[in-house]
C-alpha positions as CSV (number, residue, x, y, z in Angstrom):
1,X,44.0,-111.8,8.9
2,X,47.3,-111.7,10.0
3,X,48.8,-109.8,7.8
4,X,46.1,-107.1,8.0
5,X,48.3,-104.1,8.8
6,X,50.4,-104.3,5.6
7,X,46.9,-103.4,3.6
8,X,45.9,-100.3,2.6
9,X,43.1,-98.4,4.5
10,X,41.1,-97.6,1.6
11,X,41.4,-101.2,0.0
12,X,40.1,-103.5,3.4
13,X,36.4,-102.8,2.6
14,X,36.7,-104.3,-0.8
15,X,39.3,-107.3,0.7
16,X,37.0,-107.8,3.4
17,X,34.0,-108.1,1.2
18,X,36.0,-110.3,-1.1
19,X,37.3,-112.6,2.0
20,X,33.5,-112.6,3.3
21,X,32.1,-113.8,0.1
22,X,35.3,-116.6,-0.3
23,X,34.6,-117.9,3.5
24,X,30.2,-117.9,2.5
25,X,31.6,-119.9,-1.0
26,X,33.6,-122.3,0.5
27,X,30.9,-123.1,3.2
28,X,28.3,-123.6,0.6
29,X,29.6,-127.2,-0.6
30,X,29.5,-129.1,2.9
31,X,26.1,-127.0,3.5
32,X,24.4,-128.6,0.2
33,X,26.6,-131.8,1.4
34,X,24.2,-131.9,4.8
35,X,21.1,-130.8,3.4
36,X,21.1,-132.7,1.2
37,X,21.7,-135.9,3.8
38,X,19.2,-134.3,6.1
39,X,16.7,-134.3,3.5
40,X,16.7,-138.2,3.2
41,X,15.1,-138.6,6.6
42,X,11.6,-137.8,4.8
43,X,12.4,-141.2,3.0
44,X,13.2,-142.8,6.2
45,X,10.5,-145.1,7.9
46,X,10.1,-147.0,11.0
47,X,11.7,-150.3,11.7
48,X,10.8,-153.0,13.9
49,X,12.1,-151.4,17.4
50,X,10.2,-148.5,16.2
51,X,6.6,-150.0,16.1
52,X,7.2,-151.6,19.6
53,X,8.0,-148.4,20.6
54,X,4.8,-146.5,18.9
55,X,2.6,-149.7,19.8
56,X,3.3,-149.6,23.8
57,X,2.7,-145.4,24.0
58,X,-0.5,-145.9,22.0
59,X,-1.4,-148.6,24.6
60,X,0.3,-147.5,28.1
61,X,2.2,-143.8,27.2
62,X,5.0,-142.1,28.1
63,X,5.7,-142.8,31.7
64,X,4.0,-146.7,32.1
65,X,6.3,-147.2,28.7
66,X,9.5,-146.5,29.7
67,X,8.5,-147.9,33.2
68,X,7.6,-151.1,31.3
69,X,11.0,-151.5,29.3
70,X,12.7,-150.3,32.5
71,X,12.0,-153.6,33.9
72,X,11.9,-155.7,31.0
73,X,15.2,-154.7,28.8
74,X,16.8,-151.8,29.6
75,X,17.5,-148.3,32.1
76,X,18.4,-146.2,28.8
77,X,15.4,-144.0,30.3
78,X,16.1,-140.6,27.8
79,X,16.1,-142.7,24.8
80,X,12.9,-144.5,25.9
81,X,11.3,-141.1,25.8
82,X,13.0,-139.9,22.9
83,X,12.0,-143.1,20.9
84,X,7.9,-142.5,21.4
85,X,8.0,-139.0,19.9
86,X,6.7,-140.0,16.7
87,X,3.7,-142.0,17.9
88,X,3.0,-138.9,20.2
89,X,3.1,-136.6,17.2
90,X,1.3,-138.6,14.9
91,X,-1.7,-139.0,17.8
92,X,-1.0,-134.9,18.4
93,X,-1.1,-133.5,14.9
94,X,-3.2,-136.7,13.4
95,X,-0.8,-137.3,11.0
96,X,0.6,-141.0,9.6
97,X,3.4,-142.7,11.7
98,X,5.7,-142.6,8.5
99,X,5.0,-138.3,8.1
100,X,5.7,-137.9,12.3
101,X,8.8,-140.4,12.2
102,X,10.5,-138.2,9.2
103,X,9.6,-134.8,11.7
104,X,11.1,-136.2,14.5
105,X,14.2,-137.6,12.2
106,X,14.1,-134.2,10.3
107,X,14.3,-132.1,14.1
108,X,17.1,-134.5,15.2
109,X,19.3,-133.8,12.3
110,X,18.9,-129.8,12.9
111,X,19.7,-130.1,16.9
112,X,22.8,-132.3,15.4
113,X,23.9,-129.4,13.9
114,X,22.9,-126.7,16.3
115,X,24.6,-128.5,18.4
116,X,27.7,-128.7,17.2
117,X,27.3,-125.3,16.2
118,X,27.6,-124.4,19.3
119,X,30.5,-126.7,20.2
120,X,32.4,-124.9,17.4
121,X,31.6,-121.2,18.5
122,X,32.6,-121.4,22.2
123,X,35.9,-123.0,21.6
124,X,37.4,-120.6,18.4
125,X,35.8,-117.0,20.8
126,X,38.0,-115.1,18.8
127,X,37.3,-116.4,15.2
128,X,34.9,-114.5,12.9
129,X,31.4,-115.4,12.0
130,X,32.5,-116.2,8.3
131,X,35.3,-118.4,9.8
132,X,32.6,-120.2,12.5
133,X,29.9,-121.0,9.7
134,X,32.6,-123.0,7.9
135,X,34.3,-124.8,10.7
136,X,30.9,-125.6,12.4
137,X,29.6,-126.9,9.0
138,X,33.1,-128.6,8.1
139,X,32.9,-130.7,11.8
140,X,28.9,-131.7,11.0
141,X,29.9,-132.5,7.7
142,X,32.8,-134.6,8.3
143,X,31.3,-136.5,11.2
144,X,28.4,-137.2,8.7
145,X,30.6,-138.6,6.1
146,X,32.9,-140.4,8.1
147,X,30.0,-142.3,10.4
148,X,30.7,-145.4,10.8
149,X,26.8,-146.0,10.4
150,X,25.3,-142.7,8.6
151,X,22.2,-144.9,8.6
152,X,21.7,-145.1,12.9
153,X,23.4,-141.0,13.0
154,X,20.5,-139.9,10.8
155,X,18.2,-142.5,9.9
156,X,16.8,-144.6,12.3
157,X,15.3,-143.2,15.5
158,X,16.1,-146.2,17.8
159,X,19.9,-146.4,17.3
160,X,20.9,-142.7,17.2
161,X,18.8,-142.1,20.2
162,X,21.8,-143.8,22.9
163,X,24.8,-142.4,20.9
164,X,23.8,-138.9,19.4
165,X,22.8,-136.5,22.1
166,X,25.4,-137.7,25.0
167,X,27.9,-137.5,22.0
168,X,26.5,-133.8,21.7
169,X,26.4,-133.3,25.6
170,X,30.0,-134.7,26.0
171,X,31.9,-132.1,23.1
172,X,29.6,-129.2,25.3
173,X,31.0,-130.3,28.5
174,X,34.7,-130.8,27.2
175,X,34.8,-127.4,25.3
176,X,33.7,-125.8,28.2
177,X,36.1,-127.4,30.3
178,X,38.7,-126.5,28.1
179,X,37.9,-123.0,27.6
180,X,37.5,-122.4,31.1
181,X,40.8,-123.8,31.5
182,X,42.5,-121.4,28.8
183,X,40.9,-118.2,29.8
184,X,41.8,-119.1,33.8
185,X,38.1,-118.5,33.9
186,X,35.4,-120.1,37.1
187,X,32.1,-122.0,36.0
188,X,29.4,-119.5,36.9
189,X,26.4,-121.0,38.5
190,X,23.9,-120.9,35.5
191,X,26.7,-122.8,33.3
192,X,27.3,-124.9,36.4
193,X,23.6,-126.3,36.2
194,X,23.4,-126.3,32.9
195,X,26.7,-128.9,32.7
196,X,24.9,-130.8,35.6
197,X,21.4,-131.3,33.6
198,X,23.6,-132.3,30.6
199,X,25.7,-134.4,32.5
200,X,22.6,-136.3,33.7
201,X,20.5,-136.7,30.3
202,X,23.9,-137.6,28.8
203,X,24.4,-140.5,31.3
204,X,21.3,-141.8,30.9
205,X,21.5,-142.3,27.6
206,X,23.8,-145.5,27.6
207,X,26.3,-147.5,30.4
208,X,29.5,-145.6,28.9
209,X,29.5,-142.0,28.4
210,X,28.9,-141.4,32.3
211,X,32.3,-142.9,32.6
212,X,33.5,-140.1,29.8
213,X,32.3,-137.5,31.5
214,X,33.5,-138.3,35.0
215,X,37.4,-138.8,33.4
216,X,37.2,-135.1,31.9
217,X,35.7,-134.0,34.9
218,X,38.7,-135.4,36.6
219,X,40.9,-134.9,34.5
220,X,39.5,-131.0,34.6
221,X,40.4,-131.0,38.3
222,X,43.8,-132.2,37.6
223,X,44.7,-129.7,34.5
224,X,43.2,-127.2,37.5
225,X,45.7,-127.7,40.1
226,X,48.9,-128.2,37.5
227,X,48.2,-125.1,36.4
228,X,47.4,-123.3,39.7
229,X,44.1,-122.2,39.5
230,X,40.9,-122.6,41.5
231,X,39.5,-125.5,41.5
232,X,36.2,-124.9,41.9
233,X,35.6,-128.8,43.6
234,X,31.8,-127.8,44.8
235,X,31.2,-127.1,40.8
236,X,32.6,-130.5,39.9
237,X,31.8,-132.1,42.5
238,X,28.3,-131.2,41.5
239,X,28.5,-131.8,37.8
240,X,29.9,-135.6,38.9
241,X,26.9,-136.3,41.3
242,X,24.1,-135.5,38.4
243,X,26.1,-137.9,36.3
244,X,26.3,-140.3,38.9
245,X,22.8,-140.7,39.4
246,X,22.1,-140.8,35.8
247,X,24.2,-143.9,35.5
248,X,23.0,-145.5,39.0
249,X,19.5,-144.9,37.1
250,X,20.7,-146.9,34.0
251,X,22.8,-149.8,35.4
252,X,19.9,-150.3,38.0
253,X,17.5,-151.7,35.8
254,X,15.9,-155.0,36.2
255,X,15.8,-155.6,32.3
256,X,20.0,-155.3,32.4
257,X,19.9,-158.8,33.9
258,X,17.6,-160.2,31.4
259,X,19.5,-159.0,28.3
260,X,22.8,-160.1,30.2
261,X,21.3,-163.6,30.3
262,X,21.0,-163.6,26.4
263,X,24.8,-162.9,26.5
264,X,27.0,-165.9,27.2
265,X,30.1,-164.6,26.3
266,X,29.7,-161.3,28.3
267,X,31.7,-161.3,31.5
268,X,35.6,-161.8,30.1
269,X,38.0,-159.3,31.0
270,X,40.9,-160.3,30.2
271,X,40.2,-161.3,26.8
272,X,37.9,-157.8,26.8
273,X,41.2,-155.8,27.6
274,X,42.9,-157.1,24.4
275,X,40.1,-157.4,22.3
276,X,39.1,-154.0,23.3
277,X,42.3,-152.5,22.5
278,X,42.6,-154.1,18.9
279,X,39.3,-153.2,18.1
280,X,39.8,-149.8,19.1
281,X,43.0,-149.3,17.0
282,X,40.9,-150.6,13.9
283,X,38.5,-147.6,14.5
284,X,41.4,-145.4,14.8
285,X,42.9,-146.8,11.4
286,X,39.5,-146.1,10.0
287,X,38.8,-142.7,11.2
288,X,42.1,-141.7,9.8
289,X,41.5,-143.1,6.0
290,X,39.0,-140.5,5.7
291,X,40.3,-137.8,4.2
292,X,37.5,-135.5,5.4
293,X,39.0,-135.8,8.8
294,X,42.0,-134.6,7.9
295,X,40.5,-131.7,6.1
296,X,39.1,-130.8,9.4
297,X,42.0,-130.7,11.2
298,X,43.6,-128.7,8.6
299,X,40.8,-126.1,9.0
300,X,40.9,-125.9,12.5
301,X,44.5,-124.9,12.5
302,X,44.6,-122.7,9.8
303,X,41.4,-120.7,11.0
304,X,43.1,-120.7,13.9
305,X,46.4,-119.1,12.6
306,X,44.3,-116.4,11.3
307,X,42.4,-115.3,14.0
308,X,43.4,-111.6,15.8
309,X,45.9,-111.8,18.1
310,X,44.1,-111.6,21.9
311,X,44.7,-108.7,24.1
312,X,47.3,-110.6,26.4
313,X,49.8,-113.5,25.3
314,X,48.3,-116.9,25.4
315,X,48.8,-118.9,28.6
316,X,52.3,-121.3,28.7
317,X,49.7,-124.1,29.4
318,X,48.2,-124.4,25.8
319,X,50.6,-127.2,24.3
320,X,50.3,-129.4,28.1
321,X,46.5,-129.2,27.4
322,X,46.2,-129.3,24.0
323,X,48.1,-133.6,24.7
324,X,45.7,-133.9,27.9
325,X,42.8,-133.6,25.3
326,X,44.2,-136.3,23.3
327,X,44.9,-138.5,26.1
328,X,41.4,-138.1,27.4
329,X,39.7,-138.3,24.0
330,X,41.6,-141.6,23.2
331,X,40.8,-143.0,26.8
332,X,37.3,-142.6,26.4
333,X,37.2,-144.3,22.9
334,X,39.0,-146.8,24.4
335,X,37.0,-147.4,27.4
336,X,33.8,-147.6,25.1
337,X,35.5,-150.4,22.9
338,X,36.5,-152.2,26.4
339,X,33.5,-152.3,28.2
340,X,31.3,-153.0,25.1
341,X,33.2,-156.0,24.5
342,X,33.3,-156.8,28.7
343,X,29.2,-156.2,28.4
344,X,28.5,-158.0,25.4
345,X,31.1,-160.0,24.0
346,X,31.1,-158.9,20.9
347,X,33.5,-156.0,19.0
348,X,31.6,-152.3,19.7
349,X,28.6,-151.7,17.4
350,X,29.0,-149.1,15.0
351,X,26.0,-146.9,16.2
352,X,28.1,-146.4,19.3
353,X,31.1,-145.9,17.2
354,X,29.5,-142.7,15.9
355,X,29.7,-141.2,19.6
356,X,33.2,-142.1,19.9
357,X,33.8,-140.5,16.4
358,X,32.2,-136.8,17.0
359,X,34.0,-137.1,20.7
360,X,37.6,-137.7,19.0
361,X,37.2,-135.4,16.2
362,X,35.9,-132.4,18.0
363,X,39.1,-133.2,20.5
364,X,41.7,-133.6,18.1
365,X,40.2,-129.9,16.4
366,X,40.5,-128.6,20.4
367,X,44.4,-130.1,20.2
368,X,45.1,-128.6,16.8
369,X,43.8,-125.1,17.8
370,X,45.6,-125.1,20.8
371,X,49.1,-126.3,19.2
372,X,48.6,-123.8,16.2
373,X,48.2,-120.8,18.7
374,X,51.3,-121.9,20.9
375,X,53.3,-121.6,18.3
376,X,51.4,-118.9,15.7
377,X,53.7,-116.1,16.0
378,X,57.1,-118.4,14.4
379,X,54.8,-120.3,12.3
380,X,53.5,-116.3,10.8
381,X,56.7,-115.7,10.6
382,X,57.9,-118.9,8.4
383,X,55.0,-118.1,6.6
384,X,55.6,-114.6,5.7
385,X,59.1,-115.6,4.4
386,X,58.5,-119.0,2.6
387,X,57.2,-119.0,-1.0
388,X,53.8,-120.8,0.2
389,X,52.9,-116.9,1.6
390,X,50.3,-116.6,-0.2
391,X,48.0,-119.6,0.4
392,X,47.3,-117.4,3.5
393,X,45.8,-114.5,2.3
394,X,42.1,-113.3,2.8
395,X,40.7,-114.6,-0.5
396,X,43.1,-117.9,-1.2
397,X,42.8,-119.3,2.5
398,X,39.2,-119.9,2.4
399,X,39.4,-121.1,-1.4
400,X,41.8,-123.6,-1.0
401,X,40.1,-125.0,2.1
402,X,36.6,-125.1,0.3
403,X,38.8,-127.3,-2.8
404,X,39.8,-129.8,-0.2
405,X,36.5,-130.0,1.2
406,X,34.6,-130.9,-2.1
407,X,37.9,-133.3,-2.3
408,X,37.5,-135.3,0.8
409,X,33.3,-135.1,1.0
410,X,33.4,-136.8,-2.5
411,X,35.8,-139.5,-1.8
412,X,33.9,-140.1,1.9
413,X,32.8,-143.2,2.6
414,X,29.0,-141.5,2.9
415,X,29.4,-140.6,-0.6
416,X,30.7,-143.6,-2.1
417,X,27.2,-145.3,-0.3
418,X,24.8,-142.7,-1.4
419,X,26.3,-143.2,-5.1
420,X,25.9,-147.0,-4.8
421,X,22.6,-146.4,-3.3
422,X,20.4,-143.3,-5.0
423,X,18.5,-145.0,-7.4
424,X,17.0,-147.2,-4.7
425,X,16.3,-144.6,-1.8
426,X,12.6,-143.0,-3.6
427,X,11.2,-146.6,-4.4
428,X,12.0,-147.9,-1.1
429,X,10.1,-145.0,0.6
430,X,7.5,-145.5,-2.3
431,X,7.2,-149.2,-0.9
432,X,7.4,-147.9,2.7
433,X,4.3,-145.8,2.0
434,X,2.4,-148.4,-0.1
435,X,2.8,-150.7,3.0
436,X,1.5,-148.2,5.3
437,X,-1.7,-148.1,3.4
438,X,-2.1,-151.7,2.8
439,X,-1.8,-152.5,6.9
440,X,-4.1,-149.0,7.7
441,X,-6.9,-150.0,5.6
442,X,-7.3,-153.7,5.1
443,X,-9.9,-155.6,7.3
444,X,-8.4,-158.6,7.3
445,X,-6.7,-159.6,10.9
446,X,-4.0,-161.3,9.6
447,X,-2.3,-159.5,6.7
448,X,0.1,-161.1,3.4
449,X,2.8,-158.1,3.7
450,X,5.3,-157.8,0.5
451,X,8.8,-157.6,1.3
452,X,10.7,-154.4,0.3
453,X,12.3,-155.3,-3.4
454,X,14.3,-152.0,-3.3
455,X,16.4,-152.3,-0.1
456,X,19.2,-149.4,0.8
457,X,21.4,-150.3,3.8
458,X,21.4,-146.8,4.3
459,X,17.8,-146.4,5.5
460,X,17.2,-149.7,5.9
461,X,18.6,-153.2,8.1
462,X,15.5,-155.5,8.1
463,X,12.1,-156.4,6.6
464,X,9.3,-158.6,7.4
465,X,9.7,-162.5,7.7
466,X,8.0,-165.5,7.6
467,X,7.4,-166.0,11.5
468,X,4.8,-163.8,12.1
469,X,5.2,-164.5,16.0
470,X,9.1,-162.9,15.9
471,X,10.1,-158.8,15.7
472,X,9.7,-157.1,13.9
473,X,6.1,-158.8,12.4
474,X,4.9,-159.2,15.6
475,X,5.1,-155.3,16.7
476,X,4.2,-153.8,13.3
477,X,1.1,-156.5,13.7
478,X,0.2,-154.8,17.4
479,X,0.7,-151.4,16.4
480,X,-1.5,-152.3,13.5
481,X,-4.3,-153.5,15.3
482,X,-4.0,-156.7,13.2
483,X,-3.6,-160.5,14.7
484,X,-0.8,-161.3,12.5
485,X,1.2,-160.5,9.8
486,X,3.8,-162.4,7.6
487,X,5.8,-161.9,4.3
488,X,3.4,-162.0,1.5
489,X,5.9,-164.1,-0.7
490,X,6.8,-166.5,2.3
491,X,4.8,-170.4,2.4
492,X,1.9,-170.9,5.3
């Protein structure tokens, strides 16, 4: 802390062990808060993209699969792959659909947070361990409760495949930009590569994020020369190409015409422009109502008024870059609320809203940590001499943070659902199960399937219809092996 040098040498042992135990404490809530979020996704179950998706590997595989969609609908090759893990695992480990989709769901939730994890730890390097745990945990947290769909972050396979890992990849590349940036420090070769492979799974992913990642890549290059150091154009230069080809591999698809041809009202840019820019200002309205976000940015500037002072004075640069962030940041959300609406014609989906959501709040953290350390040693000082000293210390700092987390995570929008919602989450999964069985071991080609009577919007969108010829009955019928099926309380 801070004011560590006023305390006595015998007493920091016991303060220390009563500051470690206060920082493990006040990480405990929003680690209970995501366990118990990523436990749902063993009461998730497929939906209707997810049996074509477990239907055509069980028929062609992996490669003729994507290869097939590639031509047909669409060049988002990584989450083509990443969507046929749980019919591979099922045939692999001979286990149900239903158990290998809640793995896979289950394994995407922990690289969520290992991911941002890491995010976390390579942008505060001077922050403790105790300090780490809780702001990693306090970002995963927050995103989680502030999602604009919690549903396609955690629960369905299909939507958080396009928005989750480049969201992931993105915060990697940025922080390391950034710190790079502040320490006046080269890319080495190996972190070179590895931003160049991330680059190019992240731009395969969807049409947008290559665009983010080129803009910090430029605007990297930029902060580079205002601030006169090296700048290391073969190691961007190589970073852009990977991402280049990623999106050259996604917008050259022969399925992007076909779904563009479903699209009349694609095409307007004009009317995309303004539409883009109100739409994006309504996200921005949104992410700020929730008070976890605010919690976040709170404890990214008080951890980082805490932290030891380095070993040389921090660089003049820190307050120019930490508004460059927030121009990028809000440049990219924009761009992903423009060209959605140019591509589509209709306001951005909220599955993509989630990647614009971890990208702004793991930017605005970057800002706050940067503004807090230009200016830490008159904001100690204030501090030390103001009657509000003593929400600082070892002990109170990380209790009051941990009180305003268990604040904003309880009035969250994510909470407020999963009250609404609780009671119905085991029956539907009960119902789930009960209509795996029925389609595995009837005989009959066509099947009477019973809708879903408990039906949570957070694991669920759609259910079985009448028209046995239209998704999703017509790829649950396939994967099934069965000629048909139809809602059991819907007239033949």
């Amino acid at each position: 802390m801070y004011n560590e040098d006023v305390v006595p040498l015998a007493a920091r042992p016991l303060a220390q062990r009563r500051a470690g135990l206060a920082w493990a404490l006040c990480s405990l809530l929003p680690a209970i808060f995501l366990l118990g979020l990523f436990a749902l996704t063993w009461l998730s179950a497929p939906e209707h993209d997810d049996f074509c998706f477990a239907d055509l590997y069980a028929r062609h595989g992996f490669v003729q699969t994507i290869s097939i969609v590639y031509h047909s609908l669409s060049g988002r090759v990584v989450p083509l792959f990443l969507s046929q893990l749980p019919p591979a695992i099922s045939a692999a480990m001979n286990v149900s659909l239903l158990s290998a989709y809640s793995l896979t769901l289950a394994a995407s939730a922990g690289l969520f947070l290992l991911g941002s994890a890491v995010a976390i730890v390579r942008a505060w390097p001077r922050a403790g361990a105790p300090q780490l745990i809780f702001l990693a945990l306090a970002f995963a947290s927050t995103v989680v409760s502030a999602a604009p769909s919690l549903r396609e972050l955690l629960y369905w396979l299909a939507g958080l495949t396009c928005y989750v890992p480049p969201a992931l990849i993105t915060i990697l590349i940025l922080g390391e930009c950034i710190r790079a940036l502040d320490t006046d420090t080269e890319f080495s070769r190996p972190l070179t590569i590895g931003m160049a492979l991330g680059g190019l799974v992240a731009a395969m992913c969807n049409e947008f994020t290559s665009f983010w990642l080129l803009l910090i890549l430029a605007a990297s290059v930029l902060a580079r020369h205002l601030f006169g150091q090296p700048r290391q154009i073969a190691q961007h230069s190589l970073i852009a190409a990977a991402i280049a080809i990623g999106f050259v591999v996604v917008v050259s698809a022969s399925g992007n015409s076909t779904r563009m041809e479903q699209l009349p009202n694609a095409g307007h840019f004009l009317p995309s422009v303004l539409n883009g820019f109100r739409d994006s200002l309504i996200g921005l309205g949104r992410f700020f109502r929730e008070p976890a976000i605010v919690v976040s940015l709170i404890a990214a500037g008080a951890v980082t008024l805490v932290e030891p002072e380095p070993a040389r004075s921090p660089p003049a640069s820190g307050k120019m870059l930490a508004l460059g962030i927030i121009a990028v940041c809000l440049a990219c959300c924009y761009f992903e609320y423009f060209a959605h609406q140019y591509a589509t014609g209709f306001r951005l989906v909220e599955r993509a809203q989630n990647e614009a959501l971890i990208l702004l709040l793991f930017g605005l953290m970057l800002s706050v940590r940067l503004l807090v350390r230009a200016y830490r040693t008159p904001l100690r000082q204030r501090l030390s001499a103001s009657l509000y000293r003593g929400l600082f210390g070892p002990v109170a700092l990380p209790t009051g943070l941990g009180l305003l987390m268990i604040a904003a995570l309880g009035l969250s929008s994510t909470a407020s659902l999963l009250r609404k919602q609780w009671q119905d989450l085991h029956p539907y999964w009960q119902e789930s199960v009960a209509r795996h069985i029925l389609l595995t071991t009837s005989p009959e080609p066509v099947v009477a399937v019973p809708r879903h009577k408990w039906t949570p919007s957070l694991l669920m969108t759609s259910d079985v219809t009448a028209n046995a010829d239209r998704l999703p009955n017509d790829c649950i019928a396939r994967y099934y092996r069965k000629s048909a099926i139809h809602a059991a309380d819907a007239s033949r």
